[in-house]
ROVOLUM-512326 format. One record per residue (C-alpha): z, x negated, y negated. Coordinates in steps of 0.1 Angstrom, whole numbers, plus 5000, padded with zeros to 4 digits. Layout:
! ROVOLUM-512326
     Z     X     Y
     Z     X     Y
...
//
This chain:
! ROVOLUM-512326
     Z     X     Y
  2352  4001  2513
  2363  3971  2492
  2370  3934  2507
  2402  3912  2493
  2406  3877  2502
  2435  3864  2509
  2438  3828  2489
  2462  3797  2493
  2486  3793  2463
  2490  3754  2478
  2478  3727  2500
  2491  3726  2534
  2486  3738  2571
  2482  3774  2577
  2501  3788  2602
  2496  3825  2619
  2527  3827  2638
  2565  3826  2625
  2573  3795  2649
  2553  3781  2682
  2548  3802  2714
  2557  3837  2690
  2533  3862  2682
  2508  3861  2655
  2522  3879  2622
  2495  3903  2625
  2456  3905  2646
  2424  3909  2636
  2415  3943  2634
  2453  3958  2628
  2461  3974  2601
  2480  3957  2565
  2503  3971  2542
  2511  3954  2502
  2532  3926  2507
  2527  3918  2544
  2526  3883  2558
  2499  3873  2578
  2505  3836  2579
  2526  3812  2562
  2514  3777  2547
  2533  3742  2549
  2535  3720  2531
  2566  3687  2533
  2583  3710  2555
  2590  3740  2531
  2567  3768  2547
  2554  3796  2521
  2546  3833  2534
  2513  3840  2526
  2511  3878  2522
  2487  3907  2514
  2481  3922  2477
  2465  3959  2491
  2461  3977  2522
  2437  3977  2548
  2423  3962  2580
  2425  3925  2585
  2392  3916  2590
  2389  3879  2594
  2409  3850  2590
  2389  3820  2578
  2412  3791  2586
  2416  3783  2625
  2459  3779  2630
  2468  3750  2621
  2441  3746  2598
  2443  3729  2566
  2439  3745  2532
  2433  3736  2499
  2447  3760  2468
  2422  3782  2461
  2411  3781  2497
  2402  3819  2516
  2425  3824  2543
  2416  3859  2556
  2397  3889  2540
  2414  3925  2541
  2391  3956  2542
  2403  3978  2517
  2414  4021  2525
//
């Protein structure tokens, strides 16, 4: 099995959840389909999705919530099928 890491287009704060007190977009472990969110990042209050590019298992994120990131940064690694 392959890993893919999940990168930030853009500076911001990473978010894992679609607003406060709602679930996480997806847990570690579950499984991740092409074009899923699994975060979104903010940045002067316009919030991008940050999404998968295979399928998989979500491994890991690497950036806590409401963790900065820089472009470039590794947000989570999927586990490839």
């Amino acid at each position: 099995m392959s890993e893919h890491n999940i990168a930030s287009p853009l500076p911001g704060v990473f978010y894992r959840s679609p607003a406060p007190g709602q679930p996480p977009f997806v847990e570690v472990g579950s499984p991740v389909s092409p074009g899923q969110t699994v975060g979104l990042v903010e940045i002067m209050k316009q919030f991008s999705e940050i999404k998968t590019e295979t399928a998989g298992t979500l491994k890991s994120f690497r950036v806590d919530d409401y963790g900065t990131v820089a472009p470039g940064d590794v947000i989570a690694v999927v586990e490839g099928e």
